[in-house]
C-alpha positions as CSV (number, residue, x, y, z in Angstrom):
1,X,110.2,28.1,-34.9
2,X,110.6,28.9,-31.3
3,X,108.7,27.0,-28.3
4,X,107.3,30.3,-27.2
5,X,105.7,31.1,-30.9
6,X,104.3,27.2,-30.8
7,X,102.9,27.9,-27.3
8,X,101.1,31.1,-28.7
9,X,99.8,29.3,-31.8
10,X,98.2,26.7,-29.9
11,X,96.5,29.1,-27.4
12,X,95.3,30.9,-30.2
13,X,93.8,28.5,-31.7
14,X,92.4,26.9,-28.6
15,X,91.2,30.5,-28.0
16,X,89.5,30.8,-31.5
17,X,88.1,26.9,-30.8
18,X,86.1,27.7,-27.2
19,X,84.7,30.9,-29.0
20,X,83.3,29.3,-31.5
21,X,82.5,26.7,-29.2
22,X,80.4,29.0,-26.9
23,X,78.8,31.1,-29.5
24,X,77.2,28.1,-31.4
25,X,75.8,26.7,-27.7
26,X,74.4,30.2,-26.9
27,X,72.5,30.0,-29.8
28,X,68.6,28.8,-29.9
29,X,68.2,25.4,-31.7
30,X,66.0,25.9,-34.6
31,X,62.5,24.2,-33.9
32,X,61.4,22.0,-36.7
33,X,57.6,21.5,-37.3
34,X,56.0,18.4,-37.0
35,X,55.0,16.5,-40.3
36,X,51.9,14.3,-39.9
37,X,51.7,11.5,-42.0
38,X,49.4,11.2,-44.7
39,X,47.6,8.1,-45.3
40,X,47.9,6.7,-48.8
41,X,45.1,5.5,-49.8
42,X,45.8,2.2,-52.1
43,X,45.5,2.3,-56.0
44,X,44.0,-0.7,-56.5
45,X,42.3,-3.8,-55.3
46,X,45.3,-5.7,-54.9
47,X,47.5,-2.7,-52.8
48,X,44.3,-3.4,-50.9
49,X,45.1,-6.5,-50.9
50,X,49.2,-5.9,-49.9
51,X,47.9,-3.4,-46.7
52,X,45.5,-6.1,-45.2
53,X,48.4,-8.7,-45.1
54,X,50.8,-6.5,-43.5
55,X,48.4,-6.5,-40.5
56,X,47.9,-10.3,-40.4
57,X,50.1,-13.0,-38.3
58,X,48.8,-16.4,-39.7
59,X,49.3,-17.7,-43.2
60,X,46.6,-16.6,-46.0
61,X,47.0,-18.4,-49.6
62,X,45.4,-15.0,-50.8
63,X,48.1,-13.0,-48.8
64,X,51.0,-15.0,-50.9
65,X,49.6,-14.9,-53.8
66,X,49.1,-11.1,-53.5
67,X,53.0,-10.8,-52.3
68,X,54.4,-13.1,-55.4
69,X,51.9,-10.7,-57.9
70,X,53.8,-8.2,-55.9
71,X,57.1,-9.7,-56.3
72,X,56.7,-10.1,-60.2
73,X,55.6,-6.8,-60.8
74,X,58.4,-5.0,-59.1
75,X,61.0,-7.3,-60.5
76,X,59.7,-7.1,-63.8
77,X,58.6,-10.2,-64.4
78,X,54.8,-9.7,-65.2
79,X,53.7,-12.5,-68.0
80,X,50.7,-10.4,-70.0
81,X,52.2,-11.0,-73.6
């Protein structure tokens, strides 16, 4: 292949590259609507229990007993046989 045919290719290609370059900047981003969050409103007493100790900052014996129930429920390991 000659050096003149390689020089061509590459402007080509560099040509075909700042086209598409230019055409996708010229074009308007799509806006994207705004999702509010929804509250969720808990289940259950003890979900109630779970949302109250995410706002708290000093230990609560009914908070860490509500986080082990937690704990064993997600892993399975609820004892009501």
């Amino acid at each position: 292949m000659s050096r003149n045919l390689k020089i061509a290719g590459v402007a080509a290609l560099a040509g075909m590259m700042l086209t598409v370059g230019i055409v996708s900047a010229s074009r308007p981003a799509p806006k994207a609507e705004p999702v509010a969050a929804m509250p969720i409103a808990p289940a259950d007493a003890a979900m109630a229990d779970i949302e109250r100790c995410r706002t708290i900052t000093m230990p609560d014996s009914g908070c860490e007993a509500a986080w082990e129930a937690k704990r064993r429920h997600f892993f399975g390991r609820d004892e009501k046989r």
